[in-house]
C-alpha positions in Angstrom: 90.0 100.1 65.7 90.5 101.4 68.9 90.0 98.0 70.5 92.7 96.3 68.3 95.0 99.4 69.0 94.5 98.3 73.0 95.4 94.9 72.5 98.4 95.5 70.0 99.9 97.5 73.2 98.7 94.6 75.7 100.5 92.7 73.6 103.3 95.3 73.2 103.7 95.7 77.1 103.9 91.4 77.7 106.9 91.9 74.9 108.5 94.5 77.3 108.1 92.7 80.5 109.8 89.4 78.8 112.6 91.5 77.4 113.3 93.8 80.7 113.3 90.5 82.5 115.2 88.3 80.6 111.6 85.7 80.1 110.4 84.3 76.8 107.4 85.6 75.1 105.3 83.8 72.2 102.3 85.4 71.0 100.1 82.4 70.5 100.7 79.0 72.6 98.5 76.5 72.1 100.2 73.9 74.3 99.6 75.9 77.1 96.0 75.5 76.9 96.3 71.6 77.1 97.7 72.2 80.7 95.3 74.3 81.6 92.0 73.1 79.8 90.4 70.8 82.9 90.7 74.1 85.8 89.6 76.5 83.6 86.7 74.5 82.1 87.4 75.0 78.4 87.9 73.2 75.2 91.3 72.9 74.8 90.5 72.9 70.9 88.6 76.4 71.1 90.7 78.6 73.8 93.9 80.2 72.9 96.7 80.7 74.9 97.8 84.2 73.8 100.4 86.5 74.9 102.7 84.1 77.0 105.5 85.1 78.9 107.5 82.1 80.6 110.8 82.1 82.6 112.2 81.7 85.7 111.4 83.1 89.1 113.9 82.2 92.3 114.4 79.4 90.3 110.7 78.1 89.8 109.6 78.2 86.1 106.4 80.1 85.6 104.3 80.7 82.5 101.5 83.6 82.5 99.0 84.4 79.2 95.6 85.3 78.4 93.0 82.3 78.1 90.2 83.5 75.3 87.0 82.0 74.4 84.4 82.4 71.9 82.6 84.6 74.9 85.0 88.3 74.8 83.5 88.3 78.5 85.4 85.4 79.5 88.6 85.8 79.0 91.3 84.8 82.1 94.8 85.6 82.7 96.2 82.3 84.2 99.1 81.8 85.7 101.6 78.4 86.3 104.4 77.9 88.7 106.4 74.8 88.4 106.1 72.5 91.2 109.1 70.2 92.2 107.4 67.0 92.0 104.1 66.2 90.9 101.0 66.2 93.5 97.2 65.1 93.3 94.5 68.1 93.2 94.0 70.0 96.0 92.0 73.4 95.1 91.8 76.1 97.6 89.3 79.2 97.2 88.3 81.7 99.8 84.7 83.6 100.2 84.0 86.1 102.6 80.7 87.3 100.6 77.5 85.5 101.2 78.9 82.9 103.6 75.9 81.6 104.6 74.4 80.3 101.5 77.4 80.3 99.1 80.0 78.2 101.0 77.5 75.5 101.7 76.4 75.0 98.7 80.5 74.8 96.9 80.7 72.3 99.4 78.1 70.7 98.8 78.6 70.1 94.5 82.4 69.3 96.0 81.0 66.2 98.1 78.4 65.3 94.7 81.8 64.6 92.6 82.7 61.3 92.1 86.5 60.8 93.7 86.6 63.9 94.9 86.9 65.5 98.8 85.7 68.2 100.6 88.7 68.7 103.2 88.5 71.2 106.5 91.1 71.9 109.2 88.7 71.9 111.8 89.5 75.4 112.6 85.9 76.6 112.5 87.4 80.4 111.6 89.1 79.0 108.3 86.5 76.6 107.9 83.7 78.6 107.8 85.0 81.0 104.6 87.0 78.6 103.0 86.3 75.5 100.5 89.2 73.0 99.9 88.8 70.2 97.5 90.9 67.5 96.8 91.4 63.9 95.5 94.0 63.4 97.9 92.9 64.0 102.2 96.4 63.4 103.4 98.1 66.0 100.9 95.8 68.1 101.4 96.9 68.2 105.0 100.0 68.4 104.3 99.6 71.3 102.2 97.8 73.3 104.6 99.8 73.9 107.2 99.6 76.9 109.4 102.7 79.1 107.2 100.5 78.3 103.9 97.3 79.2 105.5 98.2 82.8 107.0 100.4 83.7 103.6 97.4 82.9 101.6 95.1 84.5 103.3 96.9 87.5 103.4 96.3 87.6 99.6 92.5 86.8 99.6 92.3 87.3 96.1 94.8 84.4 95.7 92.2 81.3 94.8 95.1 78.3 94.1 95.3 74.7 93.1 97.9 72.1 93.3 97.1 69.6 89.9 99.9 67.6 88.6 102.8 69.7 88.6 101.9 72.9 88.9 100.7 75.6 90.9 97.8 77.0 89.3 95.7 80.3 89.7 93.5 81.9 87.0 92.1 85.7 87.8 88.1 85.8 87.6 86.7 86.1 84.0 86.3 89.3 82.1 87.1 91.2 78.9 90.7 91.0 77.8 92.8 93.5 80.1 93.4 96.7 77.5 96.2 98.3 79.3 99.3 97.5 80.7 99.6 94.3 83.3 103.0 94.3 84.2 102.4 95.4 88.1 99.7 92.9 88.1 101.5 89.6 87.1 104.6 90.7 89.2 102.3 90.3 92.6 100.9 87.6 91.9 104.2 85.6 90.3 105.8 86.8 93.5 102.9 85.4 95.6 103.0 82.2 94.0 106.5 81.6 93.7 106.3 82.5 97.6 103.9 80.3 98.4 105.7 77.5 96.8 108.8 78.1 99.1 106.9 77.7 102.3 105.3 74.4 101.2 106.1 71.6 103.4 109.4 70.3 101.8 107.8 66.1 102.5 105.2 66.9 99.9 108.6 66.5 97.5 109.5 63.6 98.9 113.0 62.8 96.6 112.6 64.9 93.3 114.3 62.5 90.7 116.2 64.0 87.8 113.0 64.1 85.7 109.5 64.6 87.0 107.1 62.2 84.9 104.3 64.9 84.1 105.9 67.5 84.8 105.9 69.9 81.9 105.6 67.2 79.6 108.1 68.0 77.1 107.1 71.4 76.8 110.6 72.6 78.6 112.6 71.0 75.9 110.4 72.4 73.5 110.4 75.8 74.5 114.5 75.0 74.9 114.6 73.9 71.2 112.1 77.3 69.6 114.0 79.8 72.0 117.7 78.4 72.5 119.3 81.8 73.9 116.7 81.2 76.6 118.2 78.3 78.3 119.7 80.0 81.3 116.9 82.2 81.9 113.8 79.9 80.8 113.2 76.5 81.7 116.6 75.0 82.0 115.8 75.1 85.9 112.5 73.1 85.8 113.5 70.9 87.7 114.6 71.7 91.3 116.0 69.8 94.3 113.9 71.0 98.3 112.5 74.1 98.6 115.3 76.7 99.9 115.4 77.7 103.9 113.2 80.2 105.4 116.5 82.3 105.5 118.5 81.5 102.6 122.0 82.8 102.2 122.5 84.9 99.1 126.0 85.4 97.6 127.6 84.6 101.6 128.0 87.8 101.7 128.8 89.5 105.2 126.9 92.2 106.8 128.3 95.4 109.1 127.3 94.9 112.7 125.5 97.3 114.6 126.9 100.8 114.8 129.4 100.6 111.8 127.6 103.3 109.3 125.1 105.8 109.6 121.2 105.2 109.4 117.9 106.1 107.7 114.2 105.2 108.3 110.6 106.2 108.4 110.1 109.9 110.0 113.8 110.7 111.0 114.8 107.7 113.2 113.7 104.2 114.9 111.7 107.1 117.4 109.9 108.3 114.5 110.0 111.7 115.5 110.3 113.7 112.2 113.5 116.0 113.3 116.4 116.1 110.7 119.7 116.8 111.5 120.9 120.2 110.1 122.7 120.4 107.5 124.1 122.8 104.4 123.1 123.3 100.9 125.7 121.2 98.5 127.7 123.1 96.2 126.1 123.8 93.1 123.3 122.0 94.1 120.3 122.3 91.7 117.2 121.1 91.9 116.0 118.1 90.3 113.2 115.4 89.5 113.6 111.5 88.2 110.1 109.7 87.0 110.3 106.1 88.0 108.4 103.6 86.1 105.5 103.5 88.5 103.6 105.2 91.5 105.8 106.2 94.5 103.5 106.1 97.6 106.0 105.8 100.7 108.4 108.6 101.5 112.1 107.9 100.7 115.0 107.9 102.9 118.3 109.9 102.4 121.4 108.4 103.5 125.3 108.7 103.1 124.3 111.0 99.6 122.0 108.6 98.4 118.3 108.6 98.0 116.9 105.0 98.5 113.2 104.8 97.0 110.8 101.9 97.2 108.5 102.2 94.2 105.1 100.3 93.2 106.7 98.7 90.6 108.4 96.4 93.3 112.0 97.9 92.8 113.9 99.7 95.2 115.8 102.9 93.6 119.1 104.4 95.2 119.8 107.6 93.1 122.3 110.2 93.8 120.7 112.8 96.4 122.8 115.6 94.7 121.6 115.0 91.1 119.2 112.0 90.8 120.9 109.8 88.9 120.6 106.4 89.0 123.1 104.1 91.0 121.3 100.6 91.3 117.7 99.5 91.6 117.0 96.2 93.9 113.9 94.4 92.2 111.7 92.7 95.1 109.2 91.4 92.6 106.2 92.1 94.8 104.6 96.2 94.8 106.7 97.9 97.0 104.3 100.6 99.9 106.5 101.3 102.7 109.4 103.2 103.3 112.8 101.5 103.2 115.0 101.6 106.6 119.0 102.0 105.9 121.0 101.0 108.3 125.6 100.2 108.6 125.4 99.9 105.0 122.3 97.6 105.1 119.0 98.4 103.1 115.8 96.6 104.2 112.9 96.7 102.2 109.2 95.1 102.4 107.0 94.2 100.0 103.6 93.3 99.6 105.0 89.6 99.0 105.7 89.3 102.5 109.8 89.2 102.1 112.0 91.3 103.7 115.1 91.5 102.2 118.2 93.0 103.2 120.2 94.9 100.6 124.1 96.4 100.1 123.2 99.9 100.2 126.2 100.7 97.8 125.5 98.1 95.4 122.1 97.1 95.9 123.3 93.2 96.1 120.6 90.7 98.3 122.5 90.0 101.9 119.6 87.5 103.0 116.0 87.7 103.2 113.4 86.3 105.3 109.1 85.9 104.5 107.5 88.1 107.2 104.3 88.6 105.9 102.5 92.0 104.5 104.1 94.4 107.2 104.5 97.6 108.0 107.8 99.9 107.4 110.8 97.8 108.6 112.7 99.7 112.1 116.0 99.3 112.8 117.8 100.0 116.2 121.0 98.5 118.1 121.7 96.0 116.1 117.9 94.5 115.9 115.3 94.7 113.1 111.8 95.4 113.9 108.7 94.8 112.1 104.9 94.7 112.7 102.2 92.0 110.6 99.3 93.7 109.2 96.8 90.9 109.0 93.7 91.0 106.3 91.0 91.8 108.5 92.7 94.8 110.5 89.7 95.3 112.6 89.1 91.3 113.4 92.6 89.7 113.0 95.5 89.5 115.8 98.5 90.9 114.5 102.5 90.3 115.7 105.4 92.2 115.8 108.9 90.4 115.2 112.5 91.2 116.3 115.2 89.9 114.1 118.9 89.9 113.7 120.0 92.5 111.2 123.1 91.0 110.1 121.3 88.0 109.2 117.7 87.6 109.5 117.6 85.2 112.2 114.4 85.8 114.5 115.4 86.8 118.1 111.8 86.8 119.8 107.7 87.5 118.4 105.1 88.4 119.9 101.3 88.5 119.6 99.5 91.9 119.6 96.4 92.5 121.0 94.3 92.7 117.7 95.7 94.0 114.8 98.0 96.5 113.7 98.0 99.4 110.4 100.9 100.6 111.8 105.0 100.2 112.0 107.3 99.9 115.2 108.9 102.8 117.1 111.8 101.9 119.3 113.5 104.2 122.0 115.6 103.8 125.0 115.0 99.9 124.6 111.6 100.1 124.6 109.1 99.2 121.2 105.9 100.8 120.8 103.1 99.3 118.6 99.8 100.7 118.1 97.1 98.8 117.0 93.9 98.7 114.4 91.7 99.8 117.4 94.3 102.8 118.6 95.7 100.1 121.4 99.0 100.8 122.4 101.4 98.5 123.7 105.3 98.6 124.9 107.9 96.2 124.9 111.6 95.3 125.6 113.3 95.6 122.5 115.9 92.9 123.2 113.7 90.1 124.9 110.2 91.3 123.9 108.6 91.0 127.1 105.3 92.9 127.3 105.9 96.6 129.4 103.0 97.9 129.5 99.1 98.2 127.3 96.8 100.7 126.9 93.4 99.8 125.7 91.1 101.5 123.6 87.3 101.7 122.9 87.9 103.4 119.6 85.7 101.5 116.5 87.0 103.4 114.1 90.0 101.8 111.8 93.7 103.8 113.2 96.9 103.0 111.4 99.4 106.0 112.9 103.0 104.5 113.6 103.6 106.4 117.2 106.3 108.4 118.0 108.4 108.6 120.8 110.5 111.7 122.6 111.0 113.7 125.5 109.6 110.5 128.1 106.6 110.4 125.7 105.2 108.8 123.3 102.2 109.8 120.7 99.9 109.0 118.4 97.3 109.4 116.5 93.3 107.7 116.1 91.0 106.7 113.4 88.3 109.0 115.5 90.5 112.6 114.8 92.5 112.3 118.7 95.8 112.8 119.5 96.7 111.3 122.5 100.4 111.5 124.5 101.4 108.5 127.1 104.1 108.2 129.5 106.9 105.9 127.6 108.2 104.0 130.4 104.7 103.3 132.3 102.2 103.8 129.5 99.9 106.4 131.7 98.0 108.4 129.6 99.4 111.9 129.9 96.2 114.3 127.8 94.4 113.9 124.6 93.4 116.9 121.8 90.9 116.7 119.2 91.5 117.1 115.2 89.0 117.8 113.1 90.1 114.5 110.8 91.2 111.3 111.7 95.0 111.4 112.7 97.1 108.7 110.8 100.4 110.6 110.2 102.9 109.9 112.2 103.2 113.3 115.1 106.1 115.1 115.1 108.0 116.0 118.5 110.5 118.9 118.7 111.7 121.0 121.6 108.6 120.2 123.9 105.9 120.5 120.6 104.1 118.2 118.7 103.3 118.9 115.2 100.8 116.7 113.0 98.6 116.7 110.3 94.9 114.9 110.3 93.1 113.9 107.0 91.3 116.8 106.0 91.8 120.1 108.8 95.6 120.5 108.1 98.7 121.1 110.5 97.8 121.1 114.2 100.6 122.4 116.8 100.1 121.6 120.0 102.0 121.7 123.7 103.8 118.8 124.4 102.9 119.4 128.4 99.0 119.5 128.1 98.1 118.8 124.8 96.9 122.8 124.4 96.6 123.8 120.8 99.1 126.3 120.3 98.1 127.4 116.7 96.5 125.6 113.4 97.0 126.2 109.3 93.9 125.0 108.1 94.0 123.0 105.0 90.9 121.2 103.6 93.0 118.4 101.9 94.8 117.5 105.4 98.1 117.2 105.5 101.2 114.3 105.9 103.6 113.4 108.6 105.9 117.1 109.5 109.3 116.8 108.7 111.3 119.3 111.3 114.9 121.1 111.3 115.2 123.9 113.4 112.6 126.3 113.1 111.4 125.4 110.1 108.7 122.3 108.7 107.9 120.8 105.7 104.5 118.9 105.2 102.3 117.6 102.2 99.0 118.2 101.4 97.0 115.0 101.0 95.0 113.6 99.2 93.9 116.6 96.2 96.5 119.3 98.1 99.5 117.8 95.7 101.4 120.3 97.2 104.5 120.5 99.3 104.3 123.3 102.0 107.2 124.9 104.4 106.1 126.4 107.2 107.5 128.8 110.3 107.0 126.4 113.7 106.5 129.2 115.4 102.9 130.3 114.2 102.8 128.1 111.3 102.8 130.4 108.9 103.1 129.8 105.1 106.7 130.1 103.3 106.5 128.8 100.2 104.5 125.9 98.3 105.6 123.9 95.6 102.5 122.2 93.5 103.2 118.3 92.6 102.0 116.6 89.8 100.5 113.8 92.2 99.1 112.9 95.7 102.2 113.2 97.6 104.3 111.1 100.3 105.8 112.4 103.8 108.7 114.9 102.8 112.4 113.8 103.9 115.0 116.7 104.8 118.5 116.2 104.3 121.9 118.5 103.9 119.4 121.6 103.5 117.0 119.3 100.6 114.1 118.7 100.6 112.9 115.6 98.7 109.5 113.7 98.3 107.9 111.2 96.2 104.3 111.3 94.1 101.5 108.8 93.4 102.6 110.0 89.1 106.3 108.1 89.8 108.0 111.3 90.6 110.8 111.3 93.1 111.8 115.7 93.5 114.2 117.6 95.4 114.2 121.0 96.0 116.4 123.5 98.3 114.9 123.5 101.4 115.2 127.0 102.0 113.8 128.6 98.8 111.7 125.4 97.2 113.3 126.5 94.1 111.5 124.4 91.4 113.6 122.1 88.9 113.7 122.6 85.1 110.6 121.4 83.5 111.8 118.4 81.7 112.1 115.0 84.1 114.1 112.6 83.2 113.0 109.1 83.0 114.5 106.6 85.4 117.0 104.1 83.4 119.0 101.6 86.1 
């Protein structure tokens, strides 16, 4: 019984996702399975194709169900994104497990099938972990081109296949998910659906007004059972070139530099975690809002409005006086770091790999531009700032990239020095990146010429986002240091020891740096020498300080799921207010506090008292 009850609410929570988003959704669809019968390596007669939503993506038809067998152990979600013209195979899967013997021998069976090719780049990196068969050698080139190469294997989860006219990925066989898989398809819709768009556009040569194969008839079919569907379903099947890397949306023009105020990751573009102060509203009560899914990046206040990103790939912008809901933004893809606002301009990043640029009033899409996973977006004098986190942190090179923040349009990139967990901080016209390894390196923010770079023998994995004040700049190591550099030559200026390793972001006020490590607490230290000054110990560490005057606010990590304010002076306790999740970085503005939680909730409380909100949350509806 119990088992039935968790696949009538499967079933329920497909129903949900089509209706939210406007898709179709049949409970049994048997045609499917004749599409999908040869990858998956079933009889068409025996699987079933149950629990199908189908729609429309950025204009590329999709269809997602459940492929089940006889075997309960077997069953697949698969997943098909409309191609614009129909290609031979080419099937692309990635192993980084048992390279050795299990590579050679998938390449081998490849080579043993009549018709078929085994196809390599001659990269011997990409080679090596990868296994790429096709019917077709020269398609196969042309499919793998550099841009389809890097996305993909920045989703090494993502093993795809071109056959016929569709894009086709099927997640490894197990028992029939029993819980809800909205978040799930999302990502990987939006990955496909990506990767589509930065195909080569020759592979489409001249897409005809009907693609033989394509579908075959199942668009007019699907038309004919679900007729109020036509706009949103598969009226759009067929589709002229793939769009620009920087497509214009709605024309729509964008405030230049300096024309409204601005938001970001820990206070500023210089990351330093001081607030501007500011008084308590009028009336002002505190409040909490339950978004649909896990909130794991802090939010940003702005102008009176609270802009969220949330996991379920939506950004929120909710009234920073009462919570209410103004818009939501949906990016498709999860949603992990915090959003930047800047003259009246959201940016957001997803784990698609688009940026995209957002009214901050009414959440309409200005432009947006494929940058690949990447940290929190920067913005500073007019420029747009973001950092690549490859894969393979510790082995991959990452890049940082400047871009025009009216439009998109890339001004300059550049290629770190291995890879990078971190985001940007920009000051005085200068960009500071750390990387995986705790290297730091300094360029010109407006023509990206390298300043300076600090190496680094650390091993151990660092992903701090420095921060930069008072002719400094700091940040943090996978190893528990804290280390302070000169900001125009890069000269280290003293290190200090933390009893955990040191990924929040340091805080610099009035000559002091305050940060928190993963598992000793808040550390205060002299900004001169690096002496420690005085510690709260706190066994579940502590987040990124958020500063105005001479008071702090700070989150416990991990199992703490409490929000702290503290006295800089000696760091002593105030008040603490327990969450109902692993917290974010708090965010002070206008004399609130607010924060997000790993449970969905965003809260804001007065900053002075902590003064908790009524029990009862209300449920976000946008």
């Amino acid at each position: 019984m119990s088992r039935k009850k968790d696949q009538r609410e499967h079933s329920a929570a497909r129903r949900r996702l089509a209706k939210e988003r406007r898709w179709t959704y049949t409970d049994w669809h048997p045609e499917r399975m004749q599409l999908c019968a040869g990858p998956l390596g079933v009889d068409a007669e025996k699987a079933m194709a149950l629990d199908a939503v189908s729609g429309t993506l950025d204009g590329h038809w999709f269809s997602v169900f459940d492929c089940v067998t006889d075997d309960p152990s077997a069953a697949r979600t698969v997943y098909l994104v409309q191609l614009p013209a129909v290609l031979p195979l080419v099937a692309v899967s990635r192993h980084s497990l048992a390279v050795d013997t299990m590579v050679p021998l998938l390449k081998r069976l490849v080579t043993e099938r009549p018709d078929r090719h085994l196809y390599e780049i001659g990269d011997p990196a990409y080679d090596t972990n990868h296994v790429v068969e096709s019917v077709d050698l020269e398609t196969a080139a042309r499919l793998l081109t550099p841009a389809v190469r890097e996305f993909a294997d920045d989703r090494r989860w993502l093993q795809w296949q071109v056959e016929g006219g569709y894009l086709f990925y099927a997640e490894p066989p197990g028992p029939r998910r029993e819980k809800d898989d909205t978040h799930a398809i999302l990502t990987v819709l939006r990955s496909l659906v990506d990767l589509v768009e930065i195909m080569d556009p020759v592979l489409w040569g001249e897409v005809a007004d009907t693609v033989p194969g394509v579908g075959d008839g199942h668009a007019e079919a699907e038309a004919e059972k679900n007729p109020g569907d036509a706009e949103h379903g598969m009226a759009n099947a067929v589709r002229g070139a793939v769009p620009d890397a920087v497509p214009s949306v709605g024309a729509r023009p964008v405030p230049g530099p300096g024309s409204g105020p601005s938001a970001m990751a820990h206070g500023g573009p210089a990351h330093t975690g001081v607030y501007p102060k500011g008084t308590l509203p009028s009336g002002f009560e505190a409040w909490s809002v339950r978004l649909p899914d896990a909130v794991v990046a802090a939010p940003v206040v702005c102008a009176g409005t609270v802009y969220v990103n949330c996991s379920d790939g939506r950004c929120y912008a909710l009234d920073a006086g009462t919570g209410a809901a103004r818009w939501s933004f949906d990016a498709i893809g999860a949603l992990k770091e915090t959003p930047a606002v800047a003259d009246g301009t959201v940016y957001v990043v997803g784990e698609s790999g688009v940026l995209h640029a957002v009214g901050a009033v009414d959440g309409q899409e200005h432009w947006r531009q494929r940058v690949g996973h990447s940290g929190a977006p920067v913005v500073a004098d007019g420029l747009l700032y973001v950092v690549h986190h490859p894969a393979n942190l510790l082995r991959d090179s990452s890049r940082i990239r400047a871009l025009d923040a009216a439009t998109g349009e890339e001004r300059w990139e550049r290629r770190l020095p291995d890879g990078s967990a971190a985001a940007a901080a920009v000051s005085d016209g200068r960009v500071y990146v750390q990387g995986a390894r705790a290297q730091l390196t300094a360029f010109d923010a407006v023509t990206g010429e390298e300043l300076w770079h600090q190496g680094s023998t650390v091993s151990q994995l660092s992903c701090c986002t420095p921060s930069v004040g008072g002719g400094m700049v700091c940040a943090g190591t996978g190893a528990g240091r804290l280390y302070a550099y000169d900001a125009v030559t890069g000269e280290q200026l003293w290190g200090a020891q933390a009893a955990g390793v040191v990924d929040s972001t340091p805080a610099l006020a009035e000559g002091l740096v305050f940060v928190g490590d993963s598992h000793g607490g808040v550390y205060a230290v002299d900004g001169s020498d690096g002496g420690l000054l005085w510690h709260l110990p706190n066994r579940y560490g502590a987040s990124s300080p958020a500063i105005c005057g001479s008071s702090g606010w700070f989150v416990g990590t991990k199992y703490g799921r409490g929000l702290f304010k503290i006295g800089l002076s000696a760091g002593a306790v105030l008040w603490r207010h327990a969450l109902d999740g692993r917290g974010t970085g708090p965010v002070y503005a206008d004399g609130v506090v607010y924060v997000g939680t790993h449970a969905g909730t965003v809260l804001a409380v007065d900053a002075e008292t902590g003064r908790k909100p009524p029990r009862a949350r209300r449920k976000m509806r946008v």
